[in-house]
N, CA, C and O of each residue as an XYZ file, in Angstrom:
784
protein
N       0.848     -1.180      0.000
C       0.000      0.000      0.000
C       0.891      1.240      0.000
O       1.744      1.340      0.882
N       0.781      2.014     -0.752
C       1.504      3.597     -0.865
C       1.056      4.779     -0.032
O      -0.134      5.091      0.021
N       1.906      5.371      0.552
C       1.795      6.384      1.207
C       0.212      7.145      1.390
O      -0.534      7.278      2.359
N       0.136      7.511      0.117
C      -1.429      8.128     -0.516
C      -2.289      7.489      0.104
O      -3.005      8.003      0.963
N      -2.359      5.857     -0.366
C      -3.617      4.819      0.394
C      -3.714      5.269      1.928
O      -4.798      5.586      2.416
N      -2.658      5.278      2.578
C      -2.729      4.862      3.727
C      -3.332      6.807      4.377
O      -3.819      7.028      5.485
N      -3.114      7.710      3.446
C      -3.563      8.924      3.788
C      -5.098      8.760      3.759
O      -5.938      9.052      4.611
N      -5.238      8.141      2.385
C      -6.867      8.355      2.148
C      -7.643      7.633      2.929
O      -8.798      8.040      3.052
N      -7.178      6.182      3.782
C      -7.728      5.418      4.753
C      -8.078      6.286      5.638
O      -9.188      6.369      6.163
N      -6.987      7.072      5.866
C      -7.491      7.984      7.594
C      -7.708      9.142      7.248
O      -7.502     10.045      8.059
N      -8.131      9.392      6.089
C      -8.735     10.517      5.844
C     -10.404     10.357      5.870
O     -11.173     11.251      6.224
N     -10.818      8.927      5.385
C     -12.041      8.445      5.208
C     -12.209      8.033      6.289
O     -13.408      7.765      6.358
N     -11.634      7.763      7.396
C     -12.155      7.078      8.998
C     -12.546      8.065      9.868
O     -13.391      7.843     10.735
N     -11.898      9.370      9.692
C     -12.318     10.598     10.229
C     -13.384     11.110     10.013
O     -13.855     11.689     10.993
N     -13.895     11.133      9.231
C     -14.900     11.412      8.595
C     -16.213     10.622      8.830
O     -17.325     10.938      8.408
N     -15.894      9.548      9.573
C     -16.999      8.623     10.009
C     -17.487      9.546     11.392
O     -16.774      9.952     12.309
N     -19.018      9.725     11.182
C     -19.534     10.618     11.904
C     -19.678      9.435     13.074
O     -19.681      8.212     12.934
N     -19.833     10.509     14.668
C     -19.550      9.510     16.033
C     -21.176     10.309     15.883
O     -21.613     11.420     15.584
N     -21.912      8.441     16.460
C     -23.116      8.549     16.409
C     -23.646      8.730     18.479
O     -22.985      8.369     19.453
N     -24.681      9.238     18.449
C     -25.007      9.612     20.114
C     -25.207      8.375     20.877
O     -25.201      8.295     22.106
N     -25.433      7.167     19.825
C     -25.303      6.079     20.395
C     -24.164      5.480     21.039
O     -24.155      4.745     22.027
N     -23.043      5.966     20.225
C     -21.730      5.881     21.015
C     -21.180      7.011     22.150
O     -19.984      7.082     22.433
N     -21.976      7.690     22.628
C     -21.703      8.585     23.468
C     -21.962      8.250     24.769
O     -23.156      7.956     24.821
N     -21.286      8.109     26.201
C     -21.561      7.618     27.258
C     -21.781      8.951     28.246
O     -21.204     10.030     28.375
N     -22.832      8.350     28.821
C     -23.385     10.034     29.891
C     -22.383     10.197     30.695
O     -21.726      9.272     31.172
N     -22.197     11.403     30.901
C     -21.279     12.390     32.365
C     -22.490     11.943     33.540
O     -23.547     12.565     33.438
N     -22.414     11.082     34.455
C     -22.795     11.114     35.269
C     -23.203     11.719     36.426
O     -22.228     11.878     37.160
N     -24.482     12.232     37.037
C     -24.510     13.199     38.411
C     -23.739     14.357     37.922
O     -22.857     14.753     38.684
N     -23.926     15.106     36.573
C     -23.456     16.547     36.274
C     -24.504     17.685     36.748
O     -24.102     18.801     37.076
N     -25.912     17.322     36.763
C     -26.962     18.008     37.271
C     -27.119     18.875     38.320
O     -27.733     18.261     39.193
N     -26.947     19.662     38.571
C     -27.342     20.137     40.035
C     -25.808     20.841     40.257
O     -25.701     21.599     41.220
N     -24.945     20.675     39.631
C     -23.104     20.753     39.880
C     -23.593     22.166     39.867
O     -24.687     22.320     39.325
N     -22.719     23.757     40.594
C     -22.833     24.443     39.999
C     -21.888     24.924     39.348
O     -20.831     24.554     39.860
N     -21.661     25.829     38.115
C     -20.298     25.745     37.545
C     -19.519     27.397     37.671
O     -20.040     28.241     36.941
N     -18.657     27.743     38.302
C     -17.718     28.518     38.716
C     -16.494     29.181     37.702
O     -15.629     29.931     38.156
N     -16.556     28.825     36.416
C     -15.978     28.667     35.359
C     -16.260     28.284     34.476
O     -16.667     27.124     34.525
N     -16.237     28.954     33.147
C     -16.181     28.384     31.956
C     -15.615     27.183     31.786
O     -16.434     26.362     31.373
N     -14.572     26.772     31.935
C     -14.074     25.573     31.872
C     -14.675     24.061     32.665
O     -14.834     22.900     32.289
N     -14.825     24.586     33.557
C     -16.061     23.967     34.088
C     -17.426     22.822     33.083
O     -18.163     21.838     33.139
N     -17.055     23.678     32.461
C     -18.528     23.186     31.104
C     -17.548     21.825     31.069
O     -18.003     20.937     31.789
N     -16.589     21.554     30.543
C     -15.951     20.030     29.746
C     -15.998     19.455     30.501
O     -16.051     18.262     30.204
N     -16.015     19.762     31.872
C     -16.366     18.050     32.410
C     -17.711     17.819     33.028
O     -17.969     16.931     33.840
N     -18.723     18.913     32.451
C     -19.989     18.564     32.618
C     -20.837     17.929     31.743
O     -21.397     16.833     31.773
N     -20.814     19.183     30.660
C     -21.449     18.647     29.487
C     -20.999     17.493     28.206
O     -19.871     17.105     27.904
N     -21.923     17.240     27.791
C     -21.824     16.287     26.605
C     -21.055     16.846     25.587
O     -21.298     18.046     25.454
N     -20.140     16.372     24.751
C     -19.416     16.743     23.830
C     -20.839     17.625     23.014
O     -20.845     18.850     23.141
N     -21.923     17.002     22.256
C     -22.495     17.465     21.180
C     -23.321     18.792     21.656
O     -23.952     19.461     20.837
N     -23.262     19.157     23.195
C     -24.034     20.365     23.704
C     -23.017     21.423     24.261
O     -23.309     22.533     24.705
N     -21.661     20.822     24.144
C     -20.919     21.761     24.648
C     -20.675     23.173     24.167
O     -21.001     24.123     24.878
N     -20.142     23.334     23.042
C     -20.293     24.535     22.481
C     -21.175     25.540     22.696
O     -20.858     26.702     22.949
N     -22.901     24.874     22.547
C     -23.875     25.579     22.719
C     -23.527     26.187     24.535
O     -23.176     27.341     24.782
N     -23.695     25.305     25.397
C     -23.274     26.005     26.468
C     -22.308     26.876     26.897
O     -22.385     27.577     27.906
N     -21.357     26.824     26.089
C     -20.366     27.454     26.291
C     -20.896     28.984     25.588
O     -20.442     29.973     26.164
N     -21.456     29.145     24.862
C     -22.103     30.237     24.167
C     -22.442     30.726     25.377
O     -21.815     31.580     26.004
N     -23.891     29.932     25.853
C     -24.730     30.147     26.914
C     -24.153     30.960     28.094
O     -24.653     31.996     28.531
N     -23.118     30.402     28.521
C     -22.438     30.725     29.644
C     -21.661     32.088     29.453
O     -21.769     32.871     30.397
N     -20.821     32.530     28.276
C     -20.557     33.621     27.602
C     -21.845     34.611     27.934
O     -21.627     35.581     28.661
N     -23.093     34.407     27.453
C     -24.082     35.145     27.447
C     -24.584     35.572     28.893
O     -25.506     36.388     28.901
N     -24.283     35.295     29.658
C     -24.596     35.285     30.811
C     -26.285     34.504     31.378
O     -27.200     34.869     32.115
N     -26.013     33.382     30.605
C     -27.073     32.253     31.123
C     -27.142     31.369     31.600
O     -27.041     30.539     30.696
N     -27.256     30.884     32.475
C     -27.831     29.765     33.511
C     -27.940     28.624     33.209
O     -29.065     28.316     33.603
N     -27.272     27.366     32.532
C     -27.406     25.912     32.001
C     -27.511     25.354     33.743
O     -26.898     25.400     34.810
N     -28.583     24.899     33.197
C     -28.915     23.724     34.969
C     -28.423     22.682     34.495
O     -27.466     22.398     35.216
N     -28.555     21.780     33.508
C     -28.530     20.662     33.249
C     -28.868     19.964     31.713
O     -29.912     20.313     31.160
N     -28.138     19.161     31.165
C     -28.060     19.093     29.827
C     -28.154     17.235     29.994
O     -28.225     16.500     30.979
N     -28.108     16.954     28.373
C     -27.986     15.586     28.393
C     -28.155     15.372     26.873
O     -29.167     15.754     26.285
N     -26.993     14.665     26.178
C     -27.071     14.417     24.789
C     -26.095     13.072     24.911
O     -24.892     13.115     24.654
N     -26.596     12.212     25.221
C     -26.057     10.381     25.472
C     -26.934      9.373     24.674
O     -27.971      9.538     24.032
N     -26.271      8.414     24.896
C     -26.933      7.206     24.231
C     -28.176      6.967     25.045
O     -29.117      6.380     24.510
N     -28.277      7.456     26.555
C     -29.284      6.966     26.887
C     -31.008      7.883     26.642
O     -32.136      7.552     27.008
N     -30.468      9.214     25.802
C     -31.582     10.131     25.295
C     -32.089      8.893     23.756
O     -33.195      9.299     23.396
N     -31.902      8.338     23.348
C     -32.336      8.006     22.194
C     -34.001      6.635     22.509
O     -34.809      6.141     21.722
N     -33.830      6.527     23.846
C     -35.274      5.806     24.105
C     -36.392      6.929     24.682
O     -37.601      6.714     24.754
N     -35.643      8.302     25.115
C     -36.718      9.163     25.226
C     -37.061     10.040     23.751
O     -38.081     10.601     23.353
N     -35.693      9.861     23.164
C     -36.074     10.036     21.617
C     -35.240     11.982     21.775
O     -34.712     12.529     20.807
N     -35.341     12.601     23.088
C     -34.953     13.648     22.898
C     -33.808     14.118     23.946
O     -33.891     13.822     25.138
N     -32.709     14.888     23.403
C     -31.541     15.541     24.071
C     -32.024     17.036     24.625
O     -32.892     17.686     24.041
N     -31.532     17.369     25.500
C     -31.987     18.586     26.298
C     -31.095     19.219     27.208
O     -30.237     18.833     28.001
N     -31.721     20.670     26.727
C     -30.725     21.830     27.544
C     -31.880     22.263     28.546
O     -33.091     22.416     28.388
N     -31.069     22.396     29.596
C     -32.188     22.777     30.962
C     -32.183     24.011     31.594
O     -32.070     23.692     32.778
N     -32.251     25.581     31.532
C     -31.772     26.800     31.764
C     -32.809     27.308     32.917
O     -34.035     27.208     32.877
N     -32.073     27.835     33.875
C     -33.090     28.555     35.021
C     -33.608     29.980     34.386
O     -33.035     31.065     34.293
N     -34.971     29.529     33.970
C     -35.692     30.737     33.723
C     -35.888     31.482     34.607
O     -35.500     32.448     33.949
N     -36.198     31.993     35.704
C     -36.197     32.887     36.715
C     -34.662     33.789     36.329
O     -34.508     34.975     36.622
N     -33.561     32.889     35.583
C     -32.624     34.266     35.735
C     -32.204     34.955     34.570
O     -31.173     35.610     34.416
N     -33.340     34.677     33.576
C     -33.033     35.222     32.362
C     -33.551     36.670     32.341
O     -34.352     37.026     33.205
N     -33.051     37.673     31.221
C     -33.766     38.850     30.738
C     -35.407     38.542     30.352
O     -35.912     37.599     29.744
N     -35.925     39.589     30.889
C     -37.226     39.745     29.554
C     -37.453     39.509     28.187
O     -38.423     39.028     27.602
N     -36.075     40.059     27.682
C     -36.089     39.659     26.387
C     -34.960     38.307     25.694
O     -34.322     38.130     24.656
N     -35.164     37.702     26.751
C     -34.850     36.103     26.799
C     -35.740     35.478     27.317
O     -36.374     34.924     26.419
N     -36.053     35.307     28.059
C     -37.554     35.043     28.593
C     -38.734     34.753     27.290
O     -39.582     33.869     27.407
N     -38.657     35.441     26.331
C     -39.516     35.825     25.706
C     -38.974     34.630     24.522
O     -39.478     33.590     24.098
N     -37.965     35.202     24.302
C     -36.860     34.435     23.259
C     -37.212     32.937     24.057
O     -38.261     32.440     23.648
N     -36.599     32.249     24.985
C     -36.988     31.113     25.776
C     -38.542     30.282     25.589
O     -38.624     29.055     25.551
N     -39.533     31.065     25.501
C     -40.784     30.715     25.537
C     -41.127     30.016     24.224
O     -41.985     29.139     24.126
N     -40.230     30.579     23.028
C     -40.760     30.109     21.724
C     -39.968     28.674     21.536
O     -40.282     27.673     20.892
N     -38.917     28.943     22.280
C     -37.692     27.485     21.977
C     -37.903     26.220     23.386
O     -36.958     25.461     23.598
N     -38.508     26.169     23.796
C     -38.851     25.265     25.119
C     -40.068     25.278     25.598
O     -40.960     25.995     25.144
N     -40.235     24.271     26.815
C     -41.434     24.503     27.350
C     -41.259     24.715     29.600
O     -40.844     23.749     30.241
N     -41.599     25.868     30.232
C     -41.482     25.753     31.200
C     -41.683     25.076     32.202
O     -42.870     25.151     32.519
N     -41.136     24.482     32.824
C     -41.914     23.913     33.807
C     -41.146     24.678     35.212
O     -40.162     25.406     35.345
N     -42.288     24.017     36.265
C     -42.293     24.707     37.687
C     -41.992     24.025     38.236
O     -42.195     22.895     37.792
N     -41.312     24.126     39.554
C     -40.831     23.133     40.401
C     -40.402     24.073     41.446
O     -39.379     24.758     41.467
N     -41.701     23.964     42.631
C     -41.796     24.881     43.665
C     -41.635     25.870     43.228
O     -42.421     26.292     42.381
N     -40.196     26.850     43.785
C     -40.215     28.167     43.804
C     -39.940     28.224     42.370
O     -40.265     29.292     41.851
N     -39.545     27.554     41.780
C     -38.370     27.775     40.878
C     -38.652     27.041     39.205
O     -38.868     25.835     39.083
N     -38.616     27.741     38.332
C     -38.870     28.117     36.839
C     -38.060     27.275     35.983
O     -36.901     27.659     36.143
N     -38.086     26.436     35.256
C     -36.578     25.946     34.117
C     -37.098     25.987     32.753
O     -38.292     25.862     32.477
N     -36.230     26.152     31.977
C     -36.882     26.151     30.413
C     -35.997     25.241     30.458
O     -34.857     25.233     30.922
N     -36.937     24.072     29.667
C     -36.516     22.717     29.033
C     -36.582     22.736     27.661
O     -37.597     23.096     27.067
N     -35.609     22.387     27.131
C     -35.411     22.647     25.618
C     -35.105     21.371     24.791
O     -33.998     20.834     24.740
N     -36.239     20.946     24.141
C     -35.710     19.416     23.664
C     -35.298     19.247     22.186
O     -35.989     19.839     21.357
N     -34.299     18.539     21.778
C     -33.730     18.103     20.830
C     -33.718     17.215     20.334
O     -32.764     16.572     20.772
N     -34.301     16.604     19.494
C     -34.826     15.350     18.797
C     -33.378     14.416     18.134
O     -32.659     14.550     17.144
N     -33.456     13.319     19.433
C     -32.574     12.160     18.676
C     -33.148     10.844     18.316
O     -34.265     10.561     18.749
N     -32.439      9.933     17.498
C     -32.811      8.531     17.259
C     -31.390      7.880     17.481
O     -30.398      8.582     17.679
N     -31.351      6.743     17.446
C     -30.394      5.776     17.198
C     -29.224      6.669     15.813
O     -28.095      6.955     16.210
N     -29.519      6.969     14.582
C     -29.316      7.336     13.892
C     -28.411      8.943     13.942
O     -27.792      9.473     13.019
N     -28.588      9.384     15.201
C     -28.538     10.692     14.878
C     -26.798     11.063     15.466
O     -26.576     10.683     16.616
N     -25.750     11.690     14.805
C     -25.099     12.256     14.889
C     -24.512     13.032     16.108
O     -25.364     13.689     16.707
N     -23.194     13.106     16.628
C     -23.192     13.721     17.506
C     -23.058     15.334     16.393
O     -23.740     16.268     16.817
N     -22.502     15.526     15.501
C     -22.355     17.267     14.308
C     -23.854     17.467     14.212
O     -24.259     18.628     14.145
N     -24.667     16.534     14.199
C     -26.034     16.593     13.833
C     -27.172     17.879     15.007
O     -28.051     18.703     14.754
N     -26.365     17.308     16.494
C     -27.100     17.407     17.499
C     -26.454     19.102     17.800
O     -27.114     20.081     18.151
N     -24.915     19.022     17.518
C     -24.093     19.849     18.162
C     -24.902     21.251     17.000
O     -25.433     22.278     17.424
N     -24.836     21.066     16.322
C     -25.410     22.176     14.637
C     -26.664     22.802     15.769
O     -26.579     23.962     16.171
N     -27.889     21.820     16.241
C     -29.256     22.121     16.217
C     -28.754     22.770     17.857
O     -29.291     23.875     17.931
N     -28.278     22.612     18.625
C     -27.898     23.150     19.875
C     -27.188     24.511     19.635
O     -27.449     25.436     20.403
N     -26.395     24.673     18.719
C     -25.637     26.002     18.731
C     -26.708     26.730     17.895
O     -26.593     27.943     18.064
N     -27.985     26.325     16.818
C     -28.916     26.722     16.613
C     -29.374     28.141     17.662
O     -29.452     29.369     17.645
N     -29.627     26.760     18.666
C     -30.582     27.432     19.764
C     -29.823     28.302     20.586
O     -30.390     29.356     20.872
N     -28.897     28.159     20.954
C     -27.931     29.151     21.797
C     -27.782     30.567     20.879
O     -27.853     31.605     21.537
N     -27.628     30.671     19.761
C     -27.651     31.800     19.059
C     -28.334     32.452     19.197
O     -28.070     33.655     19.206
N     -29.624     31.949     19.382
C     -30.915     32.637     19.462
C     -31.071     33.719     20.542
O     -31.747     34.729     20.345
N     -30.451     33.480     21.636
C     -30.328     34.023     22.954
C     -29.411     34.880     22.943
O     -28.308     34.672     22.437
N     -29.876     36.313     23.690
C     -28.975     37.784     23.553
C     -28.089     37.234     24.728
O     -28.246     36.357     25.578
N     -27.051     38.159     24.398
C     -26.383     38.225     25.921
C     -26.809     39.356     27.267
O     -26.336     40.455     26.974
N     -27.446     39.402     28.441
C     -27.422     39.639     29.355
C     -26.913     39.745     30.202
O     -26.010     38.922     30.352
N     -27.115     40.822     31.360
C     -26.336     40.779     32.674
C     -26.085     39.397     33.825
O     -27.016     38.716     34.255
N     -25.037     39.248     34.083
C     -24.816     37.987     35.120
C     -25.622     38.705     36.075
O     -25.432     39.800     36.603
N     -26.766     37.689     36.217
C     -27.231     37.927     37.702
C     -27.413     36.909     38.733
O     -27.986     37.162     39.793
N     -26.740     35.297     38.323
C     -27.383     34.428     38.792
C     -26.126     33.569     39.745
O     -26.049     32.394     40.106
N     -25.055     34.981     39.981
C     -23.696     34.541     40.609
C     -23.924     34.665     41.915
O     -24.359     35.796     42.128
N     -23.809     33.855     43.166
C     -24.192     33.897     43.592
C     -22.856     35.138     44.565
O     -21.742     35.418     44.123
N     -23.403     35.607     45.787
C     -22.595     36.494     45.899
C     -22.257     36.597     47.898
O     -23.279     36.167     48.433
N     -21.471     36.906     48.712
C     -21.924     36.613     49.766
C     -21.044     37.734     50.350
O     -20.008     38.152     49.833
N     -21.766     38.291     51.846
C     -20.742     39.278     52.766
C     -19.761     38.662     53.451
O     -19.615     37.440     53.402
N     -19.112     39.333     54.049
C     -17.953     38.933     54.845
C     -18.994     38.233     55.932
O     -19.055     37.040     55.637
N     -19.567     38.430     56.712
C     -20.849     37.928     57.761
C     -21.443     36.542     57.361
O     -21.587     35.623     58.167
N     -21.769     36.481     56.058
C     -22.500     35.065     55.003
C     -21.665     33.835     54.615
O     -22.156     32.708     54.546
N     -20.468     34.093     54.385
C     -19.106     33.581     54.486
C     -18.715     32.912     55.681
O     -18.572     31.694     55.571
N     -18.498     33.446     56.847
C     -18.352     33.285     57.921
C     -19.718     32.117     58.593
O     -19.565     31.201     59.401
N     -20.896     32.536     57.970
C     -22.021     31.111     58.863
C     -21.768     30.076     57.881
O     -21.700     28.864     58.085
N     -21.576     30.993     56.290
C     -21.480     29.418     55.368
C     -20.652     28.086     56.128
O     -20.944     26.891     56.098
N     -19.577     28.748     56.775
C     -18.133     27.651     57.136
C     -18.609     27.641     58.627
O     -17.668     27.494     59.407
N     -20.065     27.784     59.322
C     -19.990     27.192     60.403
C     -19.524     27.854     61.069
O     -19.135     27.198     62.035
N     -19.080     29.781     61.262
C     -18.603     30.444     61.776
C     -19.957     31.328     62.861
O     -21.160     31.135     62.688
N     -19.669     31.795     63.391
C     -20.371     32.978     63.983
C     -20.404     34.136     62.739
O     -19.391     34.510     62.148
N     -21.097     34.381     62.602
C     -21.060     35.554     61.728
C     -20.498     36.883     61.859
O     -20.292     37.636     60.907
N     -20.178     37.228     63.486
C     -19.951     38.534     64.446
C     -18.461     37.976     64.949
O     -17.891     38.541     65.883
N     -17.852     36.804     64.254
C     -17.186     36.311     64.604
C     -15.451     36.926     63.686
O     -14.871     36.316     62.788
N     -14.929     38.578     64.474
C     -14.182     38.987     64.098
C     -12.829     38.216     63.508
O     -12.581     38.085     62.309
N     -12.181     37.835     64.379
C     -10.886     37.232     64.171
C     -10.692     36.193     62.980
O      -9.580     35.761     62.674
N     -12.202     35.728     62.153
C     -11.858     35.502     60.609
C     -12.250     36.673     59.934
O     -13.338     37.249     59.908
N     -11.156     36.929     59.385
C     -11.702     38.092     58.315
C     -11.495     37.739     57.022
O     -11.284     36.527     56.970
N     -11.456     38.312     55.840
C     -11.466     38.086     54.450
C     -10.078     37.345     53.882
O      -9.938     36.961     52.721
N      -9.061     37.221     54.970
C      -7.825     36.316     54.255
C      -8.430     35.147     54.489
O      -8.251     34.374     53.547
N      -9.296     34.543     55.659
C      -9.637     33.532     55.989
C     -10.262     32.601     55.436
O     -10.485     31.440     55.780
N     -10.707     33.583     53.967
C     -11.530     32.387     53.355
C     -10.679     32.191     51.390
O     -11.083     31.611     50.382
N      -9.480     32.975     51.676
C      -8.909     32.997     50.510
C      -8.686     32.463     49.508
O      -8.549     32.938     48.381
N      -8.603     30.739     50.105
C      -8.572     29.684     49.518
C      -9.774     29.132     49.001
O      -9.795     28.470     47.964
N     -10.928     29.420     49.795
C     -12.451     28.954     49.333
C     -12.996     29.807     48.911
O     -14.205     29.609     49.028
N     -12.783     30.697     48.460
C     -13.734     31.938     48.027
C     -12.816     33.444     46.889
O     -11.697     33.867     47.177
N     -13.412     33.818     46.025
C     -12.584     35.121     45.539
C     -13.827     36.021     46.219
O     -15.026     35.861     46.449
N     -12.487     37.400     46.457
C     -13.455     38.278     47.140
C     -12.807     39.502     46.301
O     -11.669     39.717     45.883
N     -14.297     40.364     46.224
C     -13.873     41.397     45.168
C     -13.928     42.800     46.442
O     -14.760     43.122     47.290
N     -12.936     43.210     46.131
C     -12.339     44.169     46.897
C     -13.390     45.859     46.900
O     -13.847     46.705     47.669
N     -13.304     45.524     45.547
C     -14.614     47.192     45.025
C     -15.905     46.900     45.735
O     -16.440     47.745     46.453
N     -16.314     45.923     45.572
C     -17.704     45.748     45.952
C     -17.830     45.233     47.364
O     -18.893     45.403     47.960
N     -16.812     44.610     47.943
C     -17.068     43.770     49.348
C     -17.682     42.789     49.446
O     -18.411     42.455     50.381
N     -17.445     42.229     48.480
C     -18.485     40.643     48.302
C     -17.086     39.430     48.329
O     -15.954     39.677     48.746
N     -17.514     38.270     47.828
C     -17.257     36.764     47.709
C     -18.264     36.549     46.824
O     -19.447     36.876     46.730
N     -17.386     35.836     46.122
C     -18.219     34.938     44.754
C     -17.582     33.275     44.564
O     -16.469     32.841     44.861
N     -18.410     32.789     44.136
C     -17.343     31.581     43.951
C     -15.642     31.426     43.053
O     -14.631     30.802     43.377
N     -15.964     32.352     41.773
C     -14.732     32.223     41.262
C     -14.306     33.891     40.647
O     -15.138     34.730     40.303
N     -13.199     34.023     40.635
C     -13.204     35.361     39.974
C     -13.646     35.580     38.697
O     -13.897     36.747     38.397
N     -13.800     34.711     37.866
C     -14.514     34.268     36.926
C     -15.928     35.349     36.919
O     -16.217     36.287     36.176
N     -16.685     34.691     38.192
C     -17.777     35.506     38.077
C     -18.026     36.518     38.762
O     -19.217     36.826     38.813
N     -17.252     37.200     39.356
C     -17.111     38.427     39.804
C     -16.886     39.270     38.674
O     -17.486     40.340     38.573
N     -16.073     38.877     37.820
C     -15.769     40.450     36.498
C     -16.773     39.863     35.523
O     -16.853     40.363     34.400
N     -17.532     38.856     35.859
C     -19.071     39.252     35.172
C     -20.365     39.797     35.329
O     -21.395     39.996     34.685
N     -19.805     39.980     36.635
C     -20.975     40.091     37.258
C     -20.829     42.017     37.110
O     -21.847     42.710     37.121
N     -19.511     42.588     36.990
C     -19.196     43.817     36.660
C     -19.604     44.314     35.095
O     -19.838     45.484     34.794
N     -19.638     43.145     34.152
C     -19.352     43.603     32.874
C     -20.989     44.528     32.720
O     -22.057     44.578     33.331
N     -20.338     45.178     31.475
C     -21.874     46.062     31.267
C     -21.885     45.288     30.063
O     -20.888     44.720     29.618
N     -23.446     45.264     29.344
C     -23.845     44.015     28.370
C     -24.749     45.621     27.594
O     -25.434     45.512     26.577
């Protein structure tokens, strides 16, 4: 076999599309909360990643995703976004691309994506970055944020409890100096600054 053959072999094997059937779920990613962009790769599914990663850029809220082999007996892949922390004019945008549901206090737009046995992980990843496009970017509002006082009961402290002060939590917490808060990552502290 000549050089060429052996190019065009692995040129044609690449090209063999990876089907969702061969895709194995990220386990217990649900509920994680994520502190970083980077964060996303070891949550999400290869074929939804991008789209989230958009998402997260935009300053939106992914609760929970799922594009595995084991979506193809419910027939559909899905992005899960806390509606309560979207804009109005995402909200709005949201309503036409999902359907809400309630759960107690709390709002999610479920967004489903139609798989089969058949279907592509480029297939799924195309119709997901679809939908993420669709969505403006907005203000981070859904970071969570805490005082020097909130910090202090989080870790089981007294809250009035001087002698920890803000080095004390240096290692578990970024604290933004302008504002007097704690956030989980600095990450979302200079988003929570950005103007949109």
């Amino acid at each position: 076999m000549s050089v060429e053959d052996g190019n065009n072999t692995k040129s044609q094997s690449e090209k063999i599309p990876v089907k969702i059937a061969e895709i194995l779920p990220i386990e217990q990613s649900s509920g994680v909360p994520v502190f970083t962009r980077e964060m996303l790769r070891k949550l999400v599914e290869s074929p939804l990643l991008s789209a989230c990663e958009e998402l997260y850029d935009k300053n939106i809220q992914t609760l929970s995703t799922s594009a595995n082999q084991k979506d193809i007996k419910n027939g559909t892949a899905r992005i899960v976004i806390d509606f309560d922390s979207l804009s109005d004019e995402n909200k709005e945008i949201g309503r036409k691309l999902g359907n809400i549901l309630k759960k107690g206090d709390m709002a999610r737009l479920d967004i489903e994506i139609p798989v089969n046995k058949n279907s592509t992980a480029q297939e799924i990843k195309s119709l997901a970055e679809s939908i993420a496009h669709k969505f403006k970017k907005q203000e981070m509002i859904w970071a969570p944020s805490y005082t020097l006082e909130q910090a202090r009961e989080i870790y089981g402290i007294d809250p009035n409890e001087e002698k920890y002060g803000v080095e004390a939590f240096a290692d578990l917490l970024y604290y933004d100096k302008e504002r007097k808060l704690f956030y989980l990552s600095e990450e979302h502290a200079r988003k929570v600054r950005e103007k949109t």
